[in-house]
C-alpha positions as CSV (number, residue, x, y, z in Angstrom):
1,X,26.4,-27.1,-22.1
2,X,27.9,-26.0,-25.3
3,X,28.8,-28.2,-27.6
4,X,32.0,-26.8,-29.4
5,X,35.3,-25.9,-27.5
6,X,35.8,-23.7,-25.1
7,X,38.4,-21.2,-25.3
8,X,39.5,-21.4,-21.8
9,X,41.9,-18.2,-20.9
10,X,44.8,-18.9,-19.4
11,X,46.0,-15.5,-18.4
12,X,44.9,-13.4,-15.8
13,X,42.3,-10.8,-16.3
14,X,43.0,-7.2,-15.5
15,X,40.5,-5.0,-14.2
16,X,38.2,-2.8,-16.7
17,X,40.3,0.4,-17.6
18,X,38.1,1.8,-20.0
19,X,34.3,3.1,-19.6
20,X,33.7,0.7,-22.3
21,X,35.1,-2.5,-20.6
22,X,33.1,-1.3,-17.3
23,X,30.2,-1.3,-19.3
24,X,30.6,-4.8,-20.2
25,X,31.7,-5.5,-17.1
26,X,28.3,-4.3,-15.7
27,X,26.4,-6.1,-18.0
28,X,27.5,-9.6,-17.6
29,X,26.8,-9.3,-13.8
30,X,23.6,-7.7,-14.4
31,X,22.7,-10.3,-16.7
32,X,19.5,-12.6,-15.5
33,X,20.7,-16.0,-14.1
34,X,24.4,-14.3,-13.9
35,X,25.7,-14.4,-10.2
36,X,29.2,-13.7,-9.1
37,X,30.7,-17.1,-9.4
38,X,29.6,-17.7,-13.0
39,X,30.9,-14.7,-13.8
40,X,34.2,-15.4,-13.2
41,X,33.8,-18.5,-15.0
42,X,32.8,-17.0,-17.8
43,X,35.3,-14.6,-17.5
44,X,37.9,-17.5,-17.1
45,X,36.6,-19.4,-20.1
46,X,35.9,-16.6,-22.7
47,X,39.0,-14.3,-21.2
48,X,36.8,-10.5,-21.0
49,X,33.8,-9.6,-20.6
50,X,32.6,-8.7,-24.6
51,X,33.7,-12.5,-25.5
52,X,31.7,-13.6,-22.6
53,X,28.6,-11.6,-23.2
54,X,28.6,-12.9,-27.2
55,X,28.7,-16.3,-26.0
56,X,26.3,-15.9,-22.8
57,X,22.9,-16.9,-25.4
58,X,24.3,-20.1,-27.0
59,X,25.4,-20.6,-23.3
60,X,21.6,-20.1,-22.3
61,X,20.3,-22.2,-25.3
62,X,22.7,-25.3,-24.8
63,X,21.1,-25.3,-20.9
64,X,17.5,-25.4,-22.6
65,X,16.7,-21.2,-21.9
66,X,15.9,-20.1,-25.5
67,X,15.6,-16.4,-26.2
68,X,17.8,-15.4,-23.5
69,X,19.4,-11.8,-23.9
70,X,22.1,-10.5,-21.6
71,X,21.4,-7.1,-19.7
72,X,20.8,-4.5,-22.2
73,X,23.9,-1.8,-22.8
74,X,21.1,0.7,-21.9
75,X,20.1,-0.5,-18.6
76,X,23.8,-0.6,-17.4
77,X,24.6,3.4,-18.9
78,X,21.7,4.3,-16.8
79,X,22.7,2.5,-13.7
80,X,26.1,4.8,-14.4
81,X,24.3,7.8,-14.7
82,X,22.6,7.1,-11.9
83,X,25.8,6.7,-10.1
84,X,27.3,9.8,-10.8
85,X,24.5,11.6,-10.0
86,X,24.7,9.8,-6.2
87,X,28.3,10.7,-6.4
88,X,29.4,6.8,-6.3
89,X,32.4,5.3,-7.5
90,X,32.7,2.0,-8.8
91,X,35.6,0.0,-7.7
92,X,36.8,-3.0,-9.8
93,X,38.3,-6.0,-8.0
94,X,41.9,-5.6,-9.0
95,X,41.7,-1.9,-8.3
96,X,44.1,-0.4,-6.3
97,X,41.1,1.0,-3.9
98,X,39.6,-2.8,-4.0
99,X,39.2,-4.0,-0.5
100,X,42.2,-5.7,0.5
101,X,40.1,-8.1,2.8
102,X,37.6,-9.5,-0.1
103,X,40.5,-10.8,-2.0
104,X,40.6,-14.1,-0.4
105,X,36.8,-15.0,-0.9
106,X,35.8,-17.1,-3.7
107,X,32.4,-15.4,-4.1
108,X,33.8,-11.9,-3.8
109,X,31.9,-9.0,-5.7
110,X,33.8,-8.3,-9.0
111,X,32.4,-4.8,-8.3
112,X,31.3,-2.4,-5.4
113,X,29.5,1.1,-5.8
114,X,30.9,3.2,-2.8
115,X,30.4,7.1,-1.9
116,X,32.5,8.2,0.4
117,X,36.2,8.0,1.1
118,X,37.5,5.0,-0.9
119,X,40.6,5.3,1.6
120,X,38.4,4.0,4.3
121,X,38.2,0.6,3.1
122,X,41.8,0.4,3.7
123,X,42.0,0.5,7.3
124,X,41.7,-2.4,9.3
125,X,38.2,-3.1,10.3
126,X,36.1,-4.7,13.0
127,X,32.3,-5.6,12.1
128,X,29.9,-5.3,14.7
129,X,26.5,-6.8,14.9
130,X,23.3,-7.8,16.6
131,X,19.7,-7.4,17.3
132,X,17.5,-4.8,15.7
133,X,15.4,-4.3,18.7
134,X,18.3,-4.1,20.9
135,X,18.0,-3.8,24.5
136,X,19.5,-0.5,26.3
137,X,22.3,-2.5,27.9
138,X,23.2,-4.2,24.8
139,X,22.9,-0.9,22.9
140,X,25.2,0.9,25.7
141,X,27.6,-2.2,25.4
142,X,27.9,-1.6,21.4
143,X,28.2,1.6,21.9
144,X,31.7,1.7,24.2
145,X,32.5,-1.2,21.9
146,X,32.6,1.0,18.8
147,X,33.9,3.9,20.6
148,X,37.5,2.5,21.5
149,X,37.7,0.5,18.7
150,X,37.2,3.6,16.8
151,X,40.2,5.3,19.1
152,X,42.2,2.3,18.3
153,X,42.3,2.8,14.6
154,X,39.9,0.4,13.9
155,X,37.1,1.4,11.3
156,X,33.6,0.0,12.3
157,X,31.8,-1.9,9.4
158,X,28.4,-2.9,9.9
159,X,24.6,-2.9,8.0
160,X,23.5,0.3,9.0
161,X,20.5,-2.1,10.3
162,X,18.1,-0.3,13.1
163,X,19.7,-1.3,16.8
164,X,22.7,-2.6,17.4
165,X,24.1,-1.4,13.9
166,X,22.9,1.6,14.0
167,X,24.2,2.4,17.4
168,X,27.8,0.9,16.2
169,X,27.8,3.4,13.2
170,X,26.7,6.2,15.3
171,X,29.5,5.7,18.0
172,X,32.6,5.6,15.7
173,X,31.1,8.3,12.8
174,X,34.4,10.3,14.1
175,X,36.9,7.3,12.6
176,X,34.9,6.2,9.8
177,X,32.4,4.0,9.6
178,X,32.1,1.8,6.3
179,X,28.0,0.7,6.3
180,X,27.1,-2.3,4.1
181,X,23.9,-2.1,2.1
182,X,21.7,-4.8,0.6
183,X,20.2,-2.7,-1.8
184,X,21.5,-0.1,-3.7
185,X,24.4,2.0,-2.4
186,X,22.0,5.2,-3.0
187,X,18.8,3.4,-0.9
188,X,19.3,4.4,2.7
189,X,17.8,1.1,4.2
190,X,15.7,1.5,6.9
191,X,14.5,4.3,5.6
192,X,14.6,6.0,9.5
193,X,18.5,6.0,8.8
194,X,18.7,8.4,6.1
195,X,20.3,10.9,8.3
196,X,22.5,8.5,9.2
197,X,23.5,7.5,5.8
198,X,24.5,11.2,5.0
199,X,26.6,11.5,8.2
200,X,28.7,8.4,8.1
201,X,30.1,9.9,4.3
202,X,30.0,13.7,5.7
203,X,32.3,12.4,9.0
204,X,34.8,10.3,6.4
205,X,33.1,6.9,6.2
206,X,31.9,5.2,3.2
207,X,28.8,3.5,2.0
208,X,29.2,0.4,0.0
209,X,26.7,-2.0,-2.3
210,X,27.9,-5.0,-4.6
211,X,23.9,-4.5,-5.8
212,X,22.7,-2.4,-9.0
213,X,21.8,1.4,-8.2
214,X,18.4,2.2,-6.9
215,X,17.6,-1.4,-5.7
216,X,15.0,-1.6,-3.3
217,X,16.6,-4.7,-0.7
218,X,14.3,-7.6,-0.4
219,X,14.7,-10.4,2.7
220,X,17.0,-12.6,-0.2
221,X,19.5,-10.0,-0.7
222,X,21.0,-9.8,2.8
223,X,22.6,-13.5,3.2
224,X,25.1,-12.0,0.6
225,X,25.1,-8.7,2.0
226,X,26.6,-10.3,5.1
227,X,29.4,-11.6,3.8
228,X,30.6,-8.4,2.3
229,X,30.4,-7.3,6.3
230,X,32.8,-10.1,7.2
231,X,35.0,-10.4,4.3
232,X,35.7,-6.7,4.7
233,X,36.8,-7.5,9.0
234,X,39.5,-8.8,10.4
235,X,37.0,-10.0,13.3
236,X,32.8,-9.9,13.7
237,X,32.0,-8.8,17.1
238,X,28.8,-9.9,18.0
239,X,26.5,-8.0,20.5
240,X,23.4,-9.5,20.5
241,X,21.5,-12.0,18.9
242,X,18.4,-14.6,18.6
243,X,19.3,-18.2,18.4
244,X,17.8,-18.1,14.6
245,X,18.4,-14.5,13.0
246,X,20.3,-12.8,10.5
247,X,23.5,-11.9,12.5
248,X,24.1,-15.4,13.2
249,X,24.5,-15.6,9.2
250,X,27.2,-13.2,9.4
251,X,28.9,-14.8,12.3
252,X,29.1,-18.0,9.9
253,X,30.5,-16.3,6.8
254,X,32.7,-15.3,9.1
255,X,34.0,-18.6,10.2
256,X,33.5,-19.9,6.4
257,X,36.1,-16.9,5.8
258,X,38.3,-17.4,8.3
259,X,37.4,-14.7,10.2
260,X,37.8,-14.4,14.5
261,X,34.2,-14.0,15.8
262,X,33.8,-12.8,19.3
263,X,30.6,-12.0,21.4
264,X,29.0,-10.6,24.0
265,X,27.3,-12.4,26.8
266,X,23.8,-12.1,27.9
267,X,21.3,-13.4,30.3
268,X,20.1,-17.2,30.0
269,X,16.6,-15.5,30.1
270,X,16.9,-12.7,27.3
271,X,16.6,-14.3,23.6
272,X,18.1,-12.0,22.7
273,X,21.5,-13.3,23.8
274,X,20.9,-16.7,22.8
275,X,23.0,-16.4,20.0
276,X,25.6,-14.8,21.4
277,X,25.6,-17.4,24.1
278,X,25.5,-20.0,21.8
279,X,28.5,-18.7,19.8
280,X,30.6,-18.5,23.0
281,X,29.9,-22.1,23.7
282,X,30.9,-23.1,20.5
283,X,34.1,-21.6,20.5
284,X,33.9,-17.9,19.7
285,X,35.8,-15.6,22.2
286,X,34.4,-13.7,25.0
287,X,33.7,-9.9,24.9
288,X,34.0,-7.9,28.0
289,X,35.5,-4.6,26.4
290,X,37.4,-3.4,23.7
291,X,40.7,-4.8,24.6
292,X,39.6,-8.3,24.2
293,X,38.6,-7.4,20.7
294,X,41.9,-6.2,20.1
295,X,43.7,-9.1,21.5
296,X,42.2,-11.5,20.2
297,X,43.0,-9.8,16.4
298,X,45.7,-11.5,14.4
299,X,48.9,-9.7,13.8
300,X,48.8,-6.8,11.7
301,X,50.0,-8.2,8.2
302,X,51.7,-6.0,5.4
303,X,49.6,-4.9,3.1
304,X,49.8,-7.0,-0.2
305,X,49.9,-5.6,-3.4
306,X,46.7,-6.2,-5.8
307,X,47.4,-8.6,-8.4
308,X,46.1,-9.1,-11.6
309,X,42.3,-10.8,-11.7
310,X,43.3,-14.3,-11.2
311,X,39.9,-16.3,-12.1
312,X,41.6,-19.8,-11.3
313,X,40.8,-20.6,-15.7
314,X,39.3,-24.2,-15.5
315,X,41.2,-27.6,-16.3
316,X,42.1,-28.6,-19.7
317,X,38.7,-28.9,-21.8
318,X,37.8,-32.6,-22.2
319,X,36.0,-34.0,-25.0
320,X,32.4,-32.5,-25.2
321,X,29.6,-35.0,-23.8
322,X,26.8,-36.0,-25.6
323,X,23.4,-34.8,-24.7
324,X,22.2,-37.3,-23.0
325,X,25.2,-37.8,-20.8
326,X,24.7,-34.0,-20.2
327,X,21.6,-34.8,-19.0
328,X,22.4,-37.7,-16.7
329,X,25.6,-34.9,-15.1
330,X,22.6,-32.6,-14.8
331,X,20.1,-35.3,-13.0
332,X,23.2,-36.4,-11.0
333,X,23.4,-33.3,-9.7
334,X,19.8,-32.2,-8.9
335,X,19.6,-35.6,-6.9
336,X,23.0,-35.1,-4.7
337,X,21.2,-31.4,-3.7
338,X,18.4,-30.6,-1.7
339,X,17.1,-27.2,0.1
340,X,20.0,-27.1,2.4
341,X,23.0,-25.6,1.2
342,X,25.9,-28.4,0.2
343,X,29.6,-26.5,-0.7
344,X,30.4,-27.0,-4.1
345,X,33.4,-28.4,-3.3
346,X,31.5,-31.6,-1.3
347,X,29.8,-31.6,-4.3
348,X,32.1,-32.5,-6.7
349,X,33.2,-35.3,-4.2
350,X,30.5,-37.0,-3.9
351,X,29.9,-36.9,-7.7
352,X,33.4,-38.2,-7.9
353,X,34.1,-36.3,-11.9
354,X,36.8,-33.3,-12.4
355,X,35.6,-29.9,-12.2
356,X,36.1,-29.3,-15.5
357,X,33.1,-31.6,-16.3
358,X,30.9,-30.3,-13.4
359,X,31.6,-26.6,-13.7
360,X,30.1,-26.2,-16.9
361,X,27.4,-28.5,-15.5
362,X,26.7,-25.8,-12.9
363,X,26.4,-23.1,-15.1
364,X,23.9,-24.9,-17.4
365,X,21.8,-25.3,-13.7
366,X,22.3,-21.9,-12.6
367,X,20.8,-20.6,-16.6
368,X,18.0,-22.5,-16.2
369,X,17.2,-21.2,-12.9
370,X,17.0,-25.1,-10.7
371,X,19.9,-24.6,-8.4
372,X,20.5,-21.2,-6.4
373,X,24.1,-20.3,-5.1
374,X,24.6,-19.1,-1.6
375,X,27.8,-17.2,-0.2
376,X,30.7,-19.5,0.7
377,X,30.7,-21.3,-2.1
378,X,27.2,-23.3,-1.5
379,X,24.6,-24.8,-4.0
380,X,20.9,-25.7,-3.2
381,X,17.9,-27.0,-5.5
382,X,15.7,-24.1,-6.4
383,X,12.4,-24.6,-5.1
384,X,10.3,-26.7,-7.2
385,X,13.1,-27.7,-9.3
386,X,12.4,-30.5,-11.5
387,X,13.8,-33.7,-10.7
């Protein structure tokens, strides 16, 4: 934690105008040990991007990382290149193409590189997911799904994931299908769909990545890809699914967001509609064709008008705490998380301190690489973090 005062903004941010202010944009995110909710509150405490990126080392050294650099201009002007050769856009949150639906998370990308029609992300949207080694009636199922939904008006958003995504995609190409990636918005992912990737923009649809160009996606980047999917729908439809798997990650963002999540029902016998069973049991609406999809979707709601960045700017600074009553906050916390994810919120309950004194706390945590955040707002201890 830093030891002199923080000049706290108290005025909402705007989005980046500038080429300049997107490049300092990009590299604040970009920057190691950076995710997307300490970027906003270094955005809320330092007011833009270049104050935050000056202050980002003494950040780093006050939470015990010494040398730390923030991403290098270069890196981020090739990532742009890279961009406009791919033909992708970058769209700001607080832009007027920003998708409408992401404004209510609180871990919602500051930025998304899309190719395609930016219109598309618009429209109201239904995700639909499920098993990657789908079986044919589940795959036929997904397929009428996406179909009429498509007829309806209703843009398909999914992973572009082999089975049950796949088939989605496929089925509504004609109304534009938005496809979420976990690597880089120019990384077709499985590389299989790469013909697929070409037709969902050629047909009107749009591909879209929070993560840097030319990212190869690992197994840890798709919990966060997952909640783009379900931020971005007004409902998850799910077809099929394991009792443990990914898609039942996506069906809990979804409830963490607010979301309506529906499934399909499957044999007792097939794991592979475990999940969906499960789901159904637990509250989440039964699917027998498009119309209950479309029932069960909340009224259509005008569509509001972006406001500025608001980055909720912390409390009022209190007096700055010693180093060793940092390091207790620091131990207090460590010892109140484990692996499984706790909401930051609970958190700051059980700790029983104002958020302005944790916040900080956090960020020190998250520089020095012992806790990890999760979508919806969770925190665990890294592994082998130091008690």
């Amino acid at each position: 934690m830093m030891t002199g005062d923080i000049n706290s903004s108290t005025h909402p941010l705007l989005p980046p105008t500038t080429e300049d202010e997107r490049v300092s944009w990009l590299r604040l995110l970009r920057s190691r040990r950076v995710g997307v909710v300490t970027f906003y509150r270094l955005m809320a405490q330092h007011g833009s991007a270049d104050a935050a990126l000056q202050a980002l080392p003494e950040v780093a050294s006050a939470a015990g990382v010494k040398g730390y650099r923030p991403c290098p201009e270069g890196v981020v002007r090739a990532e742009l290149a890279s961009a406009r050769q791919a033909g992708a856009k970058l769209v700001c949150r607080g832009d007027a193409h920003y998708p409408a639906g992401l404004l209510d998370l609180d871990d919602a990308p500051p930025m998304l590189w899309v190719v395609g029609d930016l219109a598309g992300l618009s429209r109201p949207m239904v995700a639909m997911v499920g098993a990657r080694n789908a079986s044919s009636l589940g795959g036929r199922m997904a397929k009428a799904l996406a179909e009429e939904l498509s007829e309806n008006g209703f843009t398909i958003v999914s992973g572009m994931a082999r089975g049950i995504d796949t088939v989605a995609h496929r089925a509504s190409l004609s109304g534009g299908t938005v496809a979420v990636l976990a690597g880089g918005v120019d990384v077709p992912y499985p590389s299989e769909n790469t013909v697929l990737a070409d037709d969902i923009v050629s047909h009107g649809g749009a591909r879209v990545s929070e993560a840097p160009m030319g990212l190869q996606p690992q197994a840890r980047h798709f919990p966060a890809r997952n909640r783009i999917i379900s931020g971005l729908a007004q409902a998850v439809v799910v077809v099929e699914a394991a009792a443990k798997s990914g898609t039942l990650i996506t069906a809990r963002a979804a409830l963490d967001q607010g979301r309506e999540v529906l499934a399909v029902p499957g044999h007792p016998f097939d794991a592979r509609a475990s999940g969906c069973n499960l789901l159904i049991r637990d509250g989440a609406k039964l699917v027998r064709s498009a119309q209950d999809v479309i029932e069960a979707l909340p009224a259509p709601r005008a569509e509001p008008e972006q406001p500025p960045l608001d980055l909720h700017p912390p409390d009022p600074v209190q007096e700055p705490c010693s180093t060793e009553k940092t390091a207790q906050l620091h131990q207090q916390i460590l010892c109140q998380l484990g692996p499984s994810p706790l909401a930051e919120d609970q958190l700051i309950r059980d700790i029983g301190l104002p958020p302005s004194r944790i916040s900080p706390a956090l960020t020190d945590l998250e520089l020095e690489g012992r806790i990890i955040r999760q979508p919806g707002g969770l925190l665990c201890r890294a592994d082998g973090a130091p008690s």
